[in-house]
C-alpha positions as a Markdown table, in Angstrom:
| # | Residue | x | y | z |
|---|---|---|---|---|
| 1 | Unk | 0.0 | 0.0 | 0.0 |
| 2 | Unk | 3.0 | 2.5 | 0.3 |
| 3 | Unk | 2.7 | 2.9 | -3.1 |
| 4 | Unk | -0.6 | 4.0 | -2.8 |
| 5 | Unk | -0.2 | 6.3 | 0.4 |
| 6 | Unk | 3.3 | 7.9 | -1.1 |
| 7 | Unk | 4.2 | 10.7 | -3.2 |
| 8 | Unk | 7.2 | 10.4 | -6.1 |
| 9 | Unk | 9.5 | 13.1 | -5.8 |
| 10 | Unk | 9.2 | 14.0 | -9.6 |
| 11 | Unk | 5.2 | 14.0 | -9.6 |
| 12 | Unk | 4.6 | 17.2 | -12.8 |
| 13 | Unk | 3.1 | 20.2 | -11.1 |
| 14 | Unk | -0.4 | 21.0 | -12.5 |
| 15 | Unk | -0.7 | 24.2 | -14.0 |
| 16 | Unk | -3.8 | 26.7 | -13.7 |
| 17 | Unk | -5.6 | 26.0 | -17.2 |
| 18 | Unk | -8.5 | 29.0 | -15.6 |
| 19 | Unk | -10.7 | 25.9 | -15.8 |
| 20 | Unk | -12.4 | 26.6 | -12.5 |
| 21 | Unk | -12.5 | 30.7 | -12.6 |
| 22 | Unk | -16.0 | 30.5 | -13.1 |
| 23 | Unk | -17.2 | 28.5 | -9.5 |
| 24 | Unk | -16.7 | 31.5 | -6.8 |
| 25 | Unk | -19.8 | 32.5 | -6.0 |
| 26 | Unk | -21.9 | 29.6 | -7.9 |
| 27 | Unk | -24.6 | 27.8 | -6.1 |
| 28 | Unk | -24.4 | 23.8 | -5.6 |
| 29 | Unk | -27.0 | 22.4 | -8.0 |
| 30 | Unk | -30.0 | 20.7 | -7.2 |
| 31 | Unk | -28.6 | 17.3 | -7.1 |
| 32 | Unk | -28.4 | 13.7 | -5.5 |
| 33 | Unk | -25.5 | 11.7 | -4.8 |
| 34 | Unk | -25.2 | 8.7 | -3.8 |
| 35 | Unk | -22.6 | 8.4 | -0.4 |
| 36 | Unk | -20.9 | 5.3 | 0.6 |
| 37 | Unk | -23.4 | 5.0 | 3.0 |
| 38 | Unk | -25.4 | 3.9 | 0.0 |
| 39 | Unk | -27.9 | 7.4 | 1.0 |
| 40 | Unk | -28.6 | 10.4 | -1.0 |
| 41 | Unk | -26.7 | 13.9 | -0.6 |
| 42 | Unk | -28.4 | 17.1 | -2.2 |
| 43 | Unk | -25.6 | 18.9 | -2.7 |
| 44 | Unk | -28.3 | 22.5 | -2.7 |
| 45 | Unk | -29.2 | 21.6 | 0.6 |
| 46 | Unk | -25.9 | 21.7 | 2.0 |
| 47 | Unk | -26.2 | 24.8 | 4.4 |
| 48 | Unk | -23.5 | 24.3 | 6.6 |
| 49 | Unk | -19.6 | 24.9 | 5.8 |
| 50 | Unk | -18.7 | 22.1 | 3.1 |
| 51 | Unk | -15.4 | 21.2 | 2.3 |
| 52 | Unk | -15.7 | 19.1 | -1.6 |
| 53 | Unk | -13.0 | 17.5 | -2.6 |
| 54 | Unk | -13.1 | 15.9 | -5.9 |
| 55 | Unk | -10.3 | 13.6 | -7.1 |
| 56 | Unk | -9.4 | 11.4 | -9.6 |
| 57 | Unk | -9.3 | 7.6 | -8.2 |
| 58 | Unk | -8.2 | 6.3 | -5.6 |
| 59 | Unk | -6.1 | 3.3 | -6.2 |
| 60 | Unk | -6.3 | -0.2 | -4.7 |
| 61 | Unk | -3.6 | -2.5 | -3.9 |
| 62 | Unk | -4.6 | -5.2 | -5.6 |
| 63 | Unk | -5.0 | -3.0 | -9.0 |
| 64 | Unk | -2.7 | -1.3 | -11.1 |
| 65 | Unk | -3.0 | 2.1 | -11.8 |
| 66 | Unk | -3.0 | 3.1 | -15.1 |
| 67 | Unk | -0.2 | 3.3 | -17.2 |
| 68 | Unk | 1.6 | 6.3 | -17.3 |
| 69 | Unk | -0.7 | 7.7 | -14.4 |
| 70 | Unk | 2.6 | 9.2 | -12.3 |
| 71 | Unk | 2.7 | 11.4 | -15.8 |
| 72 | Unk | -0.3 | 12.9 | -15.4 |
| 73 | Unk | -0.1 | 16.4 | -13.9 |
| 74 | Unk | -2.2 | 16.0 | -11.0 |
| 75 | Unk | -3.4 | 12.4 | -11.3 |
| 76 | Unk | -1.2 | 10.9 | -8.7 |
| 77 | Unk | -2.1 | 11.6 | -5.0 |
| 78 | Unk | -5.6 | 10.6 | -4.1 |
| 79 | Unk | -4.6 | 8.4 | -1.0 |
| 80 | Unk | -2.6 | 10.8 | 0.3 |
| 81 | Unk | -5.0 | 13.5 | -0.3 |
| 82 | Unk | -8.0 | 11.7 | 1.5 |
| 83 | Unk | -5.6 | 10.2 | 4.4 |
| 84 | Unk | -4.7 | 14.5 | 5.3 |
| 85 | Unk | -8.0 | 14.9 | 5.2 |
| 86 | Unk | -9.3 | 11.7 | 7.8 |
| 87 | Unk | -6.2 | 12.7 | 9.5 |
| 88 | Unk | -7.4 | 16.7 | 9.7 |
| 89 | Unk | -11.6 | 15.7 | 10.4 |
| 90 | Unk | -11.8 | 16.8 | 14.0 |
| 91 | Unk | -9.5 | 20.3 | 13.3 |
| 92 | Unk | -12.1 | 20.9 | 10.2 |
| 93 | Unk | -15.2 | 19.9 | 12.6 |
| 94 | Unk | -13.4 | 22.4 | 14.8 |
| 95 | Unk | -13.8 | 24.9 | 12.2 |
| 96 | Unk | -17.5 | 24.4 | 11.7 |
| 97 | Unk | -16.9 | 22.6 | 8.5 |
| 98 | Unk | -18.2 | 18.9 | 7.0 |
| 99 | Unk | -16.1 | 17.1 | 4.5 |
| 100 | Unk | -17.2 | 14.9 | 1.3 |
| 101 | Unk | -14.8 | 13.9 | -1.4 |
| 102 | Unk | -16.2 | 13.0 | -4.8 |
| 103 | Unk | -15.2 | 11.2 | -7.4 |
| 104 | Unk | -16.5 | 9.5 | -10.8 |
| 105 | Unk | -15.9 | 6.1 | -9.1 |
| 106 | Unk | -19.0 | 3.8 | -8.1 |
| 107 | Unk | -19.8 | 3.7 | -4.6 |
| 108 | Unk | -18.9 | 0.2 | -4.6 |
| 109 | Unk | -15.2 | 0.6 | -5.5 |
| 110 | Unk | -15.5 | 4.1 | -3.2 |
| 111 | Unk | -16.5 | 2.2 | -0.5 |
| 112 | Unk | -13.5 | -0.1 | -0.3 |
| 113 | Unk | -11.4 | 3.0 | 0.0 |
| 114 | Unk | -13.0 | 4.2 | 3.1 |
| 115 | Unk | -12.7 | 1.0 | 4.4 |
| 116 | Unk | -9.4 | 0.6 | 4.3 |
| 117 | Unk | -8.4 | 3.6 | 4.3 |
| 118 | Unk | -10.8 | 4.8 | 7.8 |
| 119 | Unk | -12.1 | 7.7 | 5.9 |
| 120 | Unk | -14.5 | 9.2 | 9.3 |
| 121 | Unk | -16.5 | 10.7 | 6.2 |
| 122 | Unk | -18.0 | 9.9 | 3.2 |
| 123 | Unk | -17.6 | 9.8 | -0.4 |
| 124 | Unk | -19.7 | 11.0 | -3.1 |
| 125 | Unk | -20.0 | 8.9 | -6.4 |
| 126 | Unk | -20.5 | 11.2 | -9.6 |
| 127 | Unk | -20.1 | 8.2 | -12.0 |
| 128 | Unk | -21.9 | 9.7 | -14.7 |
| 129 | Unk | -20.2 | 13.2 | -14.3 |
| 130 | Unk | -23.2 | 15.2 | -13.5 |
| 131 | Unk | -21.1 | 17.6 | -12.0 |
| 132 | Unk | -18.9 | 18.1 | -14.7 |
| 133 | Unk | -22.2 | 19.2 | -16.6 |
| 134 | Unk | -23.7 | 21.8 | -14.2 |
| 135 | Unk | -20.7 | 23.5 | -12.7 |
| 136 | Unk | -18.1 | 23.0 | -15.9 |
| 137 | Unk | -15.7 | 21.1 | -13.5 |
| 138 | Unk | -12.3 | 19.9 | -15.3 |
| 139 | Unk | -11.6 | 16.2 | -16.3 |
| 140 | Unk | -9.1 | 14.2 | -18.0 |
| 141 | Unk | -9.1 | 11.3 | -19.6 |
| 142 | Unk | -6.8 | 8.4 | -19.2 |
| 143 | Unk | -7.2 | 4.5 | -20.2 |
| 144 | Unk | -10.6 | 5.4 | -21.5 |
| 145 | Unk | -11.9 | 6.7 | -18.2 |
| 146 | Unk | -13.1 | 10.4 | -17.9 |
| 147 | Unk | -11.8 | 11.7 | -14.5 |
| 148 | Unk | -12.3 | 14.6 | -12.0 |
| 149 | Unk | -8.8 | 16.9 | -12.4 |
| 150 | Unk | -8.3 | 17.8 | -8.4 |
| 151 | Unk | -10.6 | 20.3 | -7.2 |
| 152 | Unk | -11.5 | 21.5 | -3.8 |
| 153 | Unk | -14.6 | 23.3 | -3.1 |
| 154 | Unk | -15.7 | 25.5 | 0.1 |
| 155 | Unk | -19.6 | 26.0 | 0.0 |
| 156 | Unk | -21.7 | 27.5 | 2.5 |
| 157 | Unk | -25.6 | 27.6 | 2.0 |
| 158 | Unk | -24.7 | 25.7 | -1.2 |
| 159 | Unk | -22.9 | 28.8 | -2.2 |
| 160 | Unk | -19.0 | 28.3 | -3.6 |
| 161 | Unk | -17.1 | 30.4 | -1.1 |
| 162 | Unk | -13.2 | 29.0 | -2.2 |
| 163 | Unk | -11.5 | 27.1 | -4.8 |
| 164 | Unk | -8.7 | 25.3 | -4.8 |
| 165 | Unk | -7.6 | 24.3 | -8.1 |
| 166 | Unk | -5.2 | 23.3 | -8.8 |
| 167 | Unk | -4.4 | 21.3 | -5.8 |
| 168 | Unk | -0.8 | 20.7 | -5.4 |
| 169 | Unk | 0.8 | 18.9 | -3.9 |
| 170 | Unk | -2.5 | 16.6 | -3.0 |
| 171 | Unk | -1.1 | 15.7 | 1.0 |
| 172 | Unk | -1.2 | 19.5 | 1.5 |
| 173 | Unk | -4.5 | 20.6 | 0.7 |
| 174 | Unk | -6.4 | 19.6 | 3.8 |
| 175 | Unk | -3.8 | 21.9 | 5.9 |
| 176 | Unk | -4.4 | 24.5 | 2.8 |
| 177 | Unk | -8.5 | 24.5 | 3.6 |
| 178 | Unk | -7.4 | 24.6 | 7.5 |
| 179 | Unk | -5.4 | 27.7 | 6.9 |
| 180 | Unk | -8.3 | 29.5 | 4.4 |
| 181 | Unk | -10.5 | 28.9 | 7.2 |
| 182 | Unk | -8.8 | 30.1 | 9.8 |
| 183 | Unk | -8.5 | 33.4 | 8.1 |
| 184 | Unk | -11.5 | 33.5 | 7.2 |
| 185 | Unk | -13.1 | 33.3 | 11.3 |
């Protein structure tokens, strides 16, 4: 699993394509997703402080990742990124703020990652990329899947308060929201 939970020292940086300039001040759309709790989140009734993070993939150990995926400016990192973010749940609770990543995974193979990984939240599955339609998020394909590009979201009332995009390096961006946060009381 080290594989999984550590970062290469020669990941490519993502660059800022502008892709999400558009989201501050957006509302969340009037949409369901399924949790790995296997229950429905509206993401427009979400009135509290929400910290969305969407992400690629998260590998498993018994599956390869694609080929060529370290390559990928922003691809690798998921694990680690989800881990800072279990590891950070009661400073964020602290901060009056609820956490959710998403991902175009099923909740099946989403639910083996918080499994194993302990995630004390849950994961959203936009397998059919609904998101991607009503808020122009970024993708990338790779070995014929279309994936989120690493984006982190702070909403309140629904309403996109923050972006982080891109998110780099992924291990960071949990201490990254803690910070924006703490500036922001």
């Amino acid at each position: 699993m080290s594989q999984l939970t550590s970062l290469p020292d020669d990941l490519p940086i993502p660059e800022d394509d502008g892709a999400c300039d558009h989201l501050i001040n957006m509302k969340l759309p009037d949409l369901s997703l399924t949790t790995t709790s296997n229950t429905q989140i509206n993401l427009s009734q979400l009135t509290e402080k929400t910290v969305l993070y969407f992400y690629p993939m998260t590998g498993r150990p018994d599956v390869p990742l694609p080929d060529g995926w370290d390559g990928i400016p922003g691809a690798r990192g998921c694990t680690p990124q989800s881990c800072s973010f279990r590891d950070h749940k009661q400073e964020l609770t602290d901060l009056g703020a609820q956490v959710f990543g998403i991902s175009a995974q099923s909740s099946d193979y989403q639910c083996e990652a918080k499994q194993r990984l302990h995630l004390p939240f849950e994961l959203l599955s936009d397998e059919s990329l609904q998101l991607k339609a009503e808020l122009n998020l970024p993708t990338f394909k790779t070995a014929g899947m279309d994936l989120y590009k690493r984006v982190t979201l702070i909403t309140e009332n629904a309403m996109i308060k923050k972006v982080f995009y891109p998110v780099f390096p992924p291990d960071q961006n949990a201490q990254d929201v803690i910070d924006w946060l703490k500036d922001c009381e």
